[in-house]
Structures are given as C-alpha cells and as structure tokens.
matplotlib code that plots the C-alpha trace (Angstrom):
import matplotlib.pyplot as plt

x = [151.4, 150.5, 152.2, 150.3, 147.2, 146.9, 148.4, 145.1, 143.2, 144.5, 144.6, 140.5, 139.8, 141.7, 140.3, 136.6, 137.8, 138.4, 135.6, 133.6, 134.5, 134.9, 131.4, 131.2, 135.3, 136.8, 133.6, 132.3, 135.1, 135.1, 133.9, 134.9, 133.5, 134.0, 134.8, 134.7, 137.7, 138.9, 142.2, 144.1, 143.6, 145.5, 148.8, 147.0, 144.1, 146.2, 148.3, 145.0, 143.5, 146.8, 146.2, 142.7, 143.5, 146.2, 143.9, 141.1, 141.7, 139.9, 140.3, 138.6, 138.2, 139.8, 138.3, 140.2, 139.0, 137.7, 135.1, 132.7, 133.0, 133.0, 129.5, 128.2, 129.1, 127.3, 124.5, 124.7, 124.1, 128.0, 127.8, 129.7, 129.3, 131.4, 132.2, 135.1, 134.9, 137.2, 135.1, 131.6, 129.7, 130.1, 129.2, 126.1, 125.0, 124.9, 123.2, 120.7, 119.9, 119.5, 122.5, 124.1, 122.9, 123.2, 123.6, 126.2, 128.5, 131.5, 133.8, 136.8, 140.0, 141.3, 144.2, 146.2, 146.8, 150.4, 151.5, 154.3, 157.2, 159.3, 161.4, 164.4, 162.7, 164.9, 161.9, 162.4, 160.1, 157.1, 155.2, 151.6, 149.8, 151.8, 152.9, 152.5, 152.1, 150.9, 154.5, 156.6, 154.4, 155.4, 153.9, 154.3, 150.6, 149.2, 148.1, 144.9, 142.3, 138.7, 138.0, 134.0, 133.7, 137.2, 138.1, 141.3, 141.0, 137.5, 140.0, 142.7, 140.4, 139.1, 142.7, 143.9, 140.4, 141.1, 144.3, 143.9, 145.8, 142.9, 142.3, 145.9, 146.2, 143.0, 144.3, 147.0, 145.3, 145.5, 142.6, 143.0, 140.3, 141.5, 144.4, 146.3, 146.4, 147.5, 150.1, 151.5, 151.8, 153.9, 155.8, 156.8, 157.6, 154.7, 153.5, 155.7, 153.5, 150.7, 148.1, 147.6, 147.0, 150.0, 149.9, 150.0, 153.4, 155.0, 154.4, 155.8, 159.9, 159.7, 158.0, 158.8, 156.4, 157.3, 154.4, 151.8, 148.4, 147.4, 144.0, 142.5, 142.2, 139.9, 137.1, 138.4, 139.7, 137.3, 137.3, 133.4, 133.1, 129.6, 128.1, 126.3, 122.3, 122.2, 125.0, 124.3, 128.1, 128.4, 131.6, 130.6, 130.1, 133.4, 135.8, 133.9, 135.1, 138.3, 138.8, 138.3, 141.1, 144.0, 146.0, 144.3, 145.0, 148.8, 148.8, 146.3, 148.9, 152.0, 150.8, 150.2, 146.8, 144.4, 142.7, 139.0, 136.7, 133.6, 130.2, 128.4, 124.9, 121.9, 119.4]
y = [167.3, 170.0, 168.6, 164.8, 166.5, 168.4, 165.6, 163.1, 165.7, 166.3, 162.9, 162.6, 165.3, 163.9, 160.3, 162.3, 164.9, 161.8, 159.5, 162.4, 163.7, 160.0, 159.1, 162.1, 161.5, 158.4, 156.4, 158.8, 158.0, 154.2, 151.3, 148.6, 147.1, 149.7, 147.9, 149.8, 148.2, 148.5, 150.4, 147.5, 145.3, 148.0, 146.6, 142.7, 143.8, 146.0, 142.5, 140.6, 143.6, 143.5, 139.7, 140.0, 142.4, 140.3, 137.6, 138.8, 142.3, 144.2, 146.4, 147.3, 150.8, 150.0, 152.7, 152.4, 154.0, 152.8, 150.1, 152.9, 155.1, 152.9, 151.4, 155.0, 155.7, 152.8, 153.9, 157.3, 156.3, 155.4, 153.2, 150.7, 146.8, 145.1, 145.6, 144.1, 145.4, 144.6, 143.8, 141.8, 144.5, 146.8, 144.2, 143.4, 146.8, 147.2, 143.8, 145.4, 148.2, 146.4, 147.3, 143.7, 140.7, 138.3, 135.3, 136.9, 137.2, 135.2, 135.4, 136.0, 136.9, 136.6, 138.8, 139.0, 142.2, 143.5, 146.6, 148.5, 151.3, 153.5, 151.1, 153.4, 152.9, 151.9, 149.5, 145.6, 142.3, 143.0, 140.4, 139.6, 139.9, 141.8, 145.2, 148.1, 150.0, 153.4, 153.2, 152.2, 155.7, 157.9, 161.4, 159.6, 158.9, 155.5, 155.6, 153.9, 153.6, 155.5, 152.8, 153.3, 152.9, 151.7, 148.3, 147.7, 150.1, 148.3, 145.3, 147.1, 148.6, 144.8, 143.6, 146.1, 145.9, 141.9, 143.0, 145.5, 148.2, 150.2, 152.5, 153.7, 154.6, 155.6, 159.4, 158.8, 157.7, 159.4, 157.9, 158.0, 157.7, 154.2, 152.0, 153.2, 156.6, 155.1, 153.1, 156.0, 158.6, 155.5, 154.7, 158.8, 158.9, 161.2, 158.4, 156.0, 153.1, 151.7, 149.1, 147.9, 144.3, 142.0, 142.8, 146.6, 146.3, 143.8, 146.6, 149.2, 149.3, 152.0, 150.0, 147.1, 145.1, 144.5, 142.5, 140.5, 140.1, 136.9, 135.6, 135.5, 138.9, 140.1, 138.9, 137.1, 139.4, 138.4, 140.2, 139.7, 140.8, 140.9, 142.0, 145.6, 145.0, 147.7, 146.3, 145.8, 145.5, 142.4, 141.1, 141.9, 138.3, 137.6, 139.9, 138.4, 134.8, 135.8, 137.5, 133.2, 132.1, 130.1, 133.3, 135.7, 133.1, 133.1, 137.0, 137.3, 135.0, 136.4, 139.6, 137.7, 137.4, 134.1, 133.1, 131.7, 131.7, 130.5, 130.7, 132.8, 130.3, 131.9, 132.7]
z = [196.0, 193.5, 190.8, 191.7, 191.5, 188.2, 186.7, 188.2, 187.2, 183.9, 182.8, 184.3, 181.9, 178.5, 179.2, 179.5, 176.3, 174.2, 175.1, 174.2, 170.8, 169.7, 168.6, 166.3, 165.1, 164.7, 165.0, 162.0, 159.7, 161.1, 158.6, 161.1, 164.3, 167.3, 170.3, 173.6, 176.3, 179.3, 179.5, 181.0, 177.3, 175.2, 174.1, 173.7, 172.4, 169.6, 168.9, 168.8, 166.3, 164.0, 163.5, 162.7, 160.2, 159.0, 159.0, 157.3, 155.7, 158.1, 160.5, 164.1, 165.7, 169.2, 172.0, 175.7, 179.0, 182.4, 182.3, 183.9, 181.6, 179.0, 179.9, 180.6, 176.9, 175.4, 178.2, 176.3, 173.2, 172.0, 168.6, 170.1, 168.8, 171.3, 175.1, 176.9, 180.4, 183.1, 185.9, 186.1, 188.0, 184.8, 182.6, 184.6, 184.7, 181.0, 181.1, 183.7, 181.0, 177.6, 176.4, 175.6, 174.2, 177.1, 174.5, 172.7, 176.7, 177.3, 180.4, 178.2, 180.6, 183.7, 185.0, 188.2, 191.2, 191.9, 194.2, 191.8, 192.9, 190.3, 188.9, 190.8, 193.7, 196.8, 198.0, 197.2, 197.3, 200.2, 201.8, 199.9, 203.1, 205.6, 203.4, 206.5, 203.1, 205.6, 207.1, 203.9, 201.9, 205.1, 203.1, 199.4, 197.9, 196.5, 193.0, 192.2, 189.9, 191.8, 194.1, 193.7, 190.1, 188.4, 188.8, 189.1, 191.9, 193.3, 193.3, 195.1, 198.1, 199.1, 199.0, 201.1, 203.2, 203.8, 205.1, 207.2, 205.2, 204.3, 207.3, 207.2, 203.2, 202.7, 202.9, 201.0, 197.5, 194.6, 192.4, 189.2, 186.3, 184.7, 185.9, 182.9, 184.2, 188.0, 186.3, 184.5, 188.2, 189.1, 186.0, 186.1, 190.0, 191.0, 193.1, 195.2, 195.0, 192.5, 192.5, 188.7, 186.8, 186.5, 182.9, 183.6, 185.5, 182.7, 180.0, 182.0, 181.8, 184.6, 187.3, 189.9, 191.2, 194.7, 195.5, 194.8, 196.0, 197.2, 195.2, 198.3, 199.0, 196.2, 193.9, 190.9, 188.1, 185.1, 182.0, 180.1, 176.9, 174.5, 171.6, 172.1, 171.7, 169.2, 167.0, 163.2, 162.2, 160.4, 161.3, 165.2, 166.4, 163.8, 165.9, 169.1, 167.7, 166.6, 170.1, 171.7, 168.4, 169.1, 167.3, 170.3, 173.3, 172.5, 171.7, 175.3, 176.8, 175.4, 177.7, 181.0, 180.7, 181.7, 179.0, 180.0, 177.5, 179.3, 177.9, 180.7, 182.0, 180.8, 183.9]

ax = plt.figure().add_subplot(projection="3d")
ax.plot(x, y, z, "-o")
ax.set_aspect("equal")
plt.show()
C-alpha cells in the first residue's frame, strides 16, 4: 500500500515538474510547432512526427500529459500551437475560454476501453459486462486515471457505473494523474488491475487485457484536436493536415487507433 502510493504520488509530481519547466526549456530552444497531447497518443503520435520530419525536414516539439493538465497549461499561458486532447469535455472547455480556433477543430481519433492485469497475472478472459471486479481485487487496488478530471479514467467510472461495479471498487482506486501513469502501476505489478485505452495495453508487453468494455457502457472515445488561438507558427495548420494524411491514418492505425477525421459543425 505504501509502496502504490508514493509511486501515484511520485509520478503526479514529475508529470506536474515537467509540464512546468517546459515553457521556459524545451519550448525556449524549440523552432518547431509545439503540440500539447494527451498521454495516451505518445508512441503514434512519435511515428506520425518522424514522418513528418521525414517528409518535410522539420521537426515538431511533442509535449504529453493528461488532457487536464494539458488545457490548464495553454489556460496558463503555455505557447502551445496545437491541442490534441483526449476527451471532448477538455476540448470544449478550452473552446469555452478562447483558447482554440473553433474553425481550425476536427474530431481526429477514436480509441477503444480495456480492463488490463500484470501480464503474470493468474486472471484470464472476464466477461465485458459481468466482471465482480470488487471480488476478483479482494485487498489488490484498481489503477485509474483521476476519475474527475482525466479521461480515460472519466471513461472508466461510467463503465463501471453502467454496470454496477462502481460502489464496490470505489475504495479500492488508485487514481493516477494520466492513463500513462495508471498503465505503468499495472505494467510494474503495484496494481492488480487497470483501466487504459486499447492502444495503451497493445504497447505494453507487461500487461493482459482480460476484458473489454462493451461500447455501450461509456461515452464514445473521441480524440479532437485544434489549432491554439494564439498560434503564429507557420507550419501549425501544416502539422494539423499532415496529422488527417494517408502517411498518419496507417501510422494512427498501425497503433489501434480509429481514425475519424470529421470536421467538427460550426454552432
């Protein structure tokens, strides 16, 4: 229990540490568009930024952390010129606040919801929707991503809320500050279950996934991404385009990812 909970609170503190000496650091030394992600894109959104440098000579400064504190940053004053959040609700709030340009916002990716164990893990395949996940942790914890504010762990709390698992975990959550950081107390054993993206668990050699959670259970997954409002990188809207390529569909797909590309209606 120790041990789970220095490590969640470590891991809070480097993903605030880094967020925080970035604008003054990297972004400083950075000639190329800084886009601001949600954790969960790393490894296709690295592909997709090798190809575009391949592509065009360039280069893009790639910042990861939870959508929240992602949009916070950019609330803050972060010289971001592109936001890919993982959730809507995060996307609309920065919409809310001026911080996008709502004509440069596309519904880019769609992803899918998976409960993981230790890949050593006794446990095998679980029902979708009958898990008695409360029994099968006995006094292991549940790693999640916080369930007010992240959103693979907004996700997680209405699936297990539509069925019925909720009221029994609840005490039994460790929340973690991103879904990379929940996928990681499972991948080293400190947790004996995890709820992360599909694409999460197929990057992860030291996780299962033992089930998955019917689409019924929880809003759709839909990654929106947009040009900052105070963006003046020229290539910005390039690296936005490149992002909706043939080359970044496969690369997006090649990682389990749904590509959707939809323009978002204008109110």
């Amino acid at each position: 229990m120790k041990n789970l909970t220095r490590a969640a609170v470590c891991m809070a503190f480097f993903g605030l540490l880094c967020l925080s000496v970035l604008p003054t650091a990297a972004f400083a030394q950075s000639k190329g568009v800084v886009v601001f992600a949600a954790a969960s894109l790393k490894n296709a959104l690295d592909d997709v930024n090798r190809a575009w440098e391949r592509e065009t000579g360039k280069t893009a400064t790639l910042v990861y952390a939870a959508s929240n504190l992602l949009a916070k940053q950019i609330e803050a004053g972060a010289p971001a010129d592109l936001f890919v959040s993982a959730d809507l609700d995060w996307m609309d709030y920065s919409a809310s606040r001026n911080l996008i340009r709502p004509q440069e916002r596309i519904n880019l990716l769609g992803n899918t919801l998976v409960l993981i164990a230790p890949k050593d893990s006794p446990v095998e395949t679980m029902g979708g929707a009958n898990l008695d996940l409360a029994t099968r942790l006995g006094s292991g914890r549940l790693a999640m991503g916080n369930v007010d504010a992240v959103p693979a762990g907004k996700y997680g709390k209405a699936a297990l809320e539509h069925l019925g698992e909720w009221n029994g975990v609840k005490d039994k959550v460790a929340q973690a500050e991103s879904v990379s950081a929940a996928l990681l107390l499972v991948s080293r054993g400190e947790a004996a279950f995890g709820i992360v993206y599909g694409t999460d668990a197929a990057s992860d050699p030291n996780v299962k996934i033992v089930s998955v959670f019917p689409a019924n259970t929880y809003p759709p997954i839909i990654y929106p991404a947009a040009l900052t409002a105070d963006s003046k990188h020229p290539d910005a809207a390039a690296f936005l385009a490149f992002m909706r390529s043939d080359t970044a569909r496969k690369l997006f797909e090649g990682q389990g990812f749904v590509v959707l590309n939809q323009p978002v209606p204008r109110s």
